[in-house]
N, C-alpha and C positions, 0 to 999 in steps of 0.2 A: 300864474296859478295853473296848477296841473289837475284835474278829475280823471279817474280811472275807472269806466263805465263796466262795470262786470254784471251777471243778473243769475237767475237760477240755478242757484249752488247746491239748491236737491239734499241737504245735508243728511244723510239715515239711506240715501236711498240703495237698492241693489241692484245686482245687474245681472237679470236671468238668476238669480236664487245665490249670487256670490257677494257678498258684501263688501261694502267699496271704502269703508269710514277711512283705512290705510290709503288708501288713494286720494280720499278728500284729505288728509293731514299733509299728503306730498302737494296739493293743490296748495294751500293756507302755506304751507313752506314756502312754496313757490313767489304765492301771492305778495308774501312780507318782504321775502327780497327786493323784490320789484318796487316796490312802494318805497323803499329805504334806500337804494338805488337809484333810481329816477327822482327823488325827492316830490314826489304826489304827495297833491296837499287836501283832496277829497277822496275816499273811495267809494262810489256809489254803487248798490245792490238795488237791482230796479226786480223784486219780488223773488219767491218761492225758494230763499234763504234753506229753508227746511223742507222736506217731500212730504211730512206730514202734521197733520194740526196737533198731535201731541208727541212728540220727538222723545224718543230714549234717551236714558241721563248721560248717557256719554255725547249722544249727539247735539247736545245742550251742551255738554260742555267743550265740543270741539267749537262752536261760536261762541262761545265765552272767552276763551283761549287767544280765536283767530282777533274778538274785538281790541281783547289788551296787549294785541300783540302788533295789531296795526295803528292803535292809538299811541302804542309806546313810540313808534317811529316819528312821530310828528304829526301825522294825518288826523283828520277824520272822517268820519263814515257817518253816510246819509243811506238809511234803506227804509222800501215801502216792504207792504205784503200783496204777497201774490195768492193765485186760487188752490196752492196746497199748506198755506202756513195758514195760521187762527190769527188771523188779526188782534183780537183781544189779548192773548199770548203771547203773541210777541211784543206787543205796545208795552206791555207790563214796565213800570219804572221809566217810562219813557223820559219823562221832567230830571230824573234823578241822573240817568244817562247823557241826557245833554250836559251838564256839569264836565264830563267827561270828553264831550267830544266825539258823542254817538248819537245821531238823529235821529228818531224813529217816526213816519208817516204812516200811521194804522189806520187812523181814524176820519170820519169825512170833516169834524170841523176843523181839522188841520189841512184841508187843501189850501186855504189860501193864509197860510201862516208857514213862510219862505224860511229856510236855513241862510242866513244872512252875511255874505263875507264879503271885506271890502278890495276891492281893486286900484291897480295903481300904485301911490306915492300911500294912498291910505293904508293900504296892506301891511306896507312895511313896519307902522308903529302902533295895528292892531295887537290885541292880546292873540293866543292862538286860539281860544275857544271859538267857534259860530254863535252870531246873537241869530236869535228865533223873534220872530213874527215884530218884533219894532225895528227899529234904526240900525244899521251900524256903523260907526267909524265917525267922522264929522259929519253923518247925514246928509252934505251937498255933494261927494264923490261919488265915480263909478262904483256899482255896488254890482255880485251876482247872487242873484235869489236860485234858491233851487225849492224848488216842489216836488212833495210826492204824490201822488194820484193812488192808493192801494186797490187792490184788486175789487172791484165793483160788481156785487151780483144783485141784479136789476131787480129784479122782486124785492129786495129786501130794501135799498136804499132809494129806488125812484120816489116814494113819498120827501121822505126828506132831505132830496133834492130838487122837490118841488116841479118833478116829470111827469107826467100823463102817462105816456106809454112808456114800459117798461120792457126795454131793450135795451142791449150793450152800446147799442150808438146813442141813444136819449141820455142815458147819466155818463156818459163820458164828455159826451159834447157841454153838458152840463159843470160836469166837473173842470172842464178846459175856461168854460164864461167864467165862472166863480175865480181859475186864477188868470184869467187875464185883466177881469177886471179890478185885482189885488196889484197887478203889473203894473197897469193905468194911473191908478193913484200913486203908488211910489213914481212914480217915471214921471209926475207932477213937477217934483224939485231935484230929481237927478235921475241919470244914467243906469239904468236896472238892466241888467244882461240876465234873462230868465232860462233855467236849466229844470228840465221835466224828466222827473221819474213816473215811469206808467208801466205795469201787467198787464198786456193786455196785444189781442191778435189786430196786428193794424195792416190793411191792404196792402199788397206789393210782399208782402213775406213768404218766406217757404216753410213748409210747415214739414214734422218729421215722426216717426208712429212714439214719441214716448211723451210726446208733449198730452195730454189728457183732453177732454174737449172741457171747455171753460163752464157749460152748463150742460144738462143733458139733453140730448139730438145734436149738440154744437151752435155756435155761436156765428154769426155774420161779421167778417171786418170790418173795422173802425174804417173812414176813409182816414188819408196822411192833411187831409186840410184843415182837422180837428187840431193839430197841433204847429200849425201856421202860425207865425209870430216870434216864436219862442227860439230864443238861440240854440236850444240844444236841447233832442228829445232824445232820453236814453228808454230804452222799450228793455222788456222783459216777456217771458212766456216762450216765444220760440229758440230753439238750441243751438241754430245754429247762427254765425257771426253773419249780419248784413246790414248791408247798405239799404234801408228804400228810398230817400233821398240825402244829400249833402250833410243837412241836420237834423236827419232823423234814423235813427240804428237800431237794432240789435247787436246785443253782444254774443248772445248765444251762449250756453252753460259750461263748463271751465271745464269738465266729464263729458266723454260719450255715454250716455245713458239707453242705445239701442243701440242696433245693428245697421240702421237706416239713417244712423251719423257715422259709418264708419270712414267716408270719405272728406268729414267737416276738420276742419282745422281750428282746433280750440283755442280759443283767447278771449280779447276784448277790444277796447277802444282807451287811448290815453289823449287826450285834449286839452289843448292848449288854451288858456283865456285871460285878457288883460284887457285891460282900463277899453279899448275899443272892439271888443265881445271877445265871439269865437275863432282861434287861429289854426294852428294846424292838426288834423285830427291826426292819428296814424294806428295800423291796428298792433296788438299787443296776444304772443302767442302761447302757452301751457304748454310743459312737457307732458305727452300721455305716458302714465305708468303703463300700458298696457294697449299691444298695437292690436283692433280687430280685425278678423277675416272674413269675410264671402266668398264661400268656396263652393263650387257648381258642379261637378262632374261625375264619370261612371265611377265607383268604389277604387277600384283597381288603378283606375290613374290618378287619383287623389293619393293615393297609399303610395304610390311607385316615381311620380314624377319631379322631376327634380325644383322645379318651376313654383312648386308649393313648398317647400323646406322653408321661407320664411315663416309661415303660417304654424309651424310648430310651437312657437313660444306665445301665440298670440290667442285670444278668445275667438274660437272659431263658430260660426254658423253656415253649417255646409248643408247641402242639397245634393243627392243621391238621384240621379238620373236613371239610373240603373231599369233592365225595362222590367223586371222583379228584385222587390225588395231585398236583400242580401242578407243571409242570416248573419247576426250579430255584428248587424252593423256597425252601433256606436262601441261595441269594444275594441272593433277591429281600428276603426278610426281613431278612438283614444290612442292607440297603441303609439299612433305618428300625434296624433295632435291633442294630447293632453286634457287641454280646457277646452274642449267642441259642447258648447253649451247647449245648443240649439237644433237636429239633426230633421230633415223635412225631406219629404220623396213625391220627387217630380218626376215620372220616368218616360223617355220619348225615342223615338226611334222608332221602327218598322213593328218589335213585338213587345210595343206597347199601346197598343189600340187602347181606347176606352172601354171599359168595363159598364156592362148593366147596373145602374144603381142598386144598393144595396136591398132597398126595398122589392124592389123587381125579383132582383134572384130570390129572395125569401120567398115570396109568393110563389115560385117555380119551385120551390124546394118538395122531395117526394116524401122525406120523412123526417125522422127525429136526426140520423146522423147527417144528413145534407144541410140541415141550417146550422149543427156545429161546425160543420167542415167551413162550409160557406161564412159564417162569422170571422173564423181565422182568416181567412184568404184577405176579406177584408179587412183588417183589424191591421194587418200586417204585410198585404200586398203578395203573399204567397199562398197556395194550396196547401192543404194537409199534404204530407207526405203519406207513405204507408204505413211507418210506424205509427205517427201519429193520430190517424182516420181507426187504428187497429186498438189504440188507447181509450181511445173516444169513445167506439162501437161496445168497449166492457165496460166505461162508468154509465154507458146506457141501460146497457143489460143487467149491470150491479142495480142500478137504480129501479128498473121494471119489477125486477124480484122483490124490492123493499117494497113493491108495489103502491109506489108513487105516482100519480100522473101527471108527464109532464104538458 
C-alpha cells in the first residue's frame, strides 16, 4: 500500500497581493498525475487544506474538483484541519463523504475512530472503500489504522479532553493517549500499523515567516516523544519538507507561500506499508510555476548585471543597498524584473551612516518647512531637493494666508 503524505495546500491563498488559485490548479494537475501514476492508495492532507475559515466559491470548488478527481483514480483521501480551515466547515457531510472514499478528521470524538484498511493477502479481496472506527477485512489480519488529530486550540478543547492546563502540549499529549489507547485494544487480536495525521509545531522543525503563530504571542513545541509508538506521523503546519525523525515528517506545503521558502524544494513524502508496517519512505517533488528571487544589491548592478537575468521572469524581493534611496526605484527595477513584488532599503557603505531617529530630528526641527523637508527624507531616504523644498515652502505660505494654524 502506498500513502502520499502532503499538508498545507493554503487553497485561496496569495502571494504578496498576486493570486495563486492558477498555481494551486497546476499543483491539483500535478498532484492527480502522481497518484495515477504511482498507483497511491491513500492521500493524506495532514491540515490547512484552505488559508481560510470561509474560502471563496471557487476555492471550494478547486477542492471539490481536486477530491473527485483523486477519488476517480482509485485513491482515497484522509485529511484533518489545521489552525486556518473551520473545522466545522470542513467536517460538513463528513459520514456522507466516507461513502466516497474521502475521510474527514474535524472533530475531537473522532480521534480514536481510525480510517481502517487491510494489509496483506487481506487487501487484496477488500472492497476499495476504508471501513471507519470497526473492523476491517477478516478482523484477525494486519490491518493500518490512520488517525487524524485536527488542529487543537487549548482553551477551547482542554475541558473536554479532560486537561487541567491548557497548553498545546496538555491536549495533544492527550490526544496522542486517547489514540494509543484505541491502538492497544485493536493490537489485542491483530497486527495494527498506526498512521498520524497532526497540525501542529513539533520540536526539531524549522519554521518559515508565512506559517502564522498557532495562537497569539505563539505557541511552544510539541516534543517528538508525543508521537512515539506510532508507525508513521505525517505533521502538517510548517512549509517546508523535513525529516525530524525516521517516522516522523513534514511534508511542507506544495507552493512557496513567502520569500523565506525561496530555497525549499516542494513536495512531499510517498510511503511504502505492508502486512510488516512501514517500508521505504522516499520524498516526492512539485514543479514550481513560478521560480523566486532574493536580490540584494546597489540599483545599478541589479539593472546592469548579467548574473541576475534569471531573476527576470521570477517573483522578485530585492533590497536596494544603495547609500541613498534611488528615485523611482521600483519603476526602474520593474523595467528588468517585472514581478519585484516586495522592494526594501538597506543601504551600507561609507555614506551611509545611521541617521538620527526620526523623532530626534523632529525635535531639532526650526520651523514649519524643516519637518516637511525632514518627513520626506525619511519617508523616502532622500532629502528634498530644491525644487521640491521650493513646493513645500508655497503650500505653507498658501496655507498661512488661509490663515490656518498648523
Amino acid at each position: 500500500m502506498r500513502l502520499l503524505h502532503t499538508s498545507d495546500w493554503h487553497l485561496g491563498r496569495s502571494f504578496h497581493g498576486v493570486g495563486m488559485l492558477d498555481a494551486q490548479r497546476d499543483f491539483i494537475d500535478q498532484l492527480v498525475t502522481f497518484v495515477r501514476d504511482e498507483a497511491v492508495d491513500v492521500v493524506l492532507i495532514a491540515g490547512d487544506v484552505y488559508d481560510r475559515a470561509l474560502p471563496g466559491v471557487d476555492v471550494v470548488g478547486l477542492l471539490d474538483d481536486a477530491l473527485v478527481r483523486l477519488t476517480g483514480t482509485g485513491a482515497q483521501v484522509v485529511l484533518t484541519s489545521g489552525n486556518h480551515d473551520s473545522a466545522i466547515r470542513l467536517g460538513f457531510a463528513s459520514r456522507l463523504l466516507e461513502r466516497g472514499g474521502v475521510h474527514l478528521r474535524t472533530r475531537l470524538n473522532e480521534l480514536d475512530q481510525p480510517v481502517l484498511l487491510p494489509l496483506g493477502d487481506a487487501a487484496a479481496d477488500d472492497a476499495a472503500g476504508g471501513v471507519t472506527g470497526g473492523d476491517a477485512g477478516d478482523q484477525t489480519g494486519p490491518v493500518l489504522a490512520i488517525y487524524g488529530i485536527p488542529w487543537l486550540e487549548p482553551r477551547l478543547v482542554a475541558e473536554q479532553l479532560g486537561v487541567e492546563t491548557a497548553s498545546h502540549f496538555e491536549v495533544t499529549r492527550a490526544a496522542t493517549e486517547r489514540i494509543r489507547a484505541d491502538v492497544s485494544r485493536r493490537s489485542e487480536t491483530r497486527t495494527v500499523h498506526s498512521v498520524i495525521l497532526a497540525h501542529t509545531f513539533a520540536s526539531g522543525g524549522i519554521s518559515s515567516d508565512s506559517e502564522r503563530d498557532l495562537s497569539i504571542g505563539g505557541v511552544g513545541a510539541v516534543p517528538l516523544d508525543l508521537f512515539d509508538g506510532f508507525a508513521y506521523t505525517a505533521l502538517g503546519h510548517l512549509h517546508g519538507r523535513q525529516e525530524l525523525s525516521t517516522a516522523v515528517r513534514y511534508s511542507g506545503s506544495p507552493l512557496a507561500y513567502s520569500f523565506s521558502e525561496a530555497k525549499h524544494k516542494k513536495g512531499g513524502w510517498l510511503v511504502e506499508v505492508d502486512a510488516d508496517g512501514i517500508g521505504e519512505v522516499r520524498e516526492v517533488l512539485w514543479d514550481a510555476p513560478r521560480a523566486l528571487a532574493v536580490l540584494r544589491g546597489k540599483i545599478e548592478d541589479l539593472l546592469a548585471a548579467e548574473e541576475f537575468a534569471w531573476a527576470e521572469g521570477a517573483y522578485c524581493q530585492i533590497t536596494l543597498t544603495d547609500a541613498a534611496r534611488p528615485a523611482q526605484a521600483m519603476d526602474r527595477l520593474r523595467a528588468r524584473f517585472p514581478d519585484t513584488l516586495v522592494l526594501g532599503f538597506d543601504p551600507d557603505g561609507p555614506g551611509a551612516a545611521p541617521k538620527a531617529s526620526y523623532s530626534s530630528r523632529l525635535a531639532e526641527a526650526d520651523d514649519d518647512l524643516s519637518v516637511c523637508c525632514g518627513f520626506l527624507d525619511h519617508v523616502r531616504g532622500r532629502p528634498a531637493s530644491d525644487a521640491e523644498a521650493k513646493v513645500l515652502a508655497e503650500a505653507l505660505e498658501a496655507v498661512r494666508l488661509e490663515g490656518v494654524s498648523l
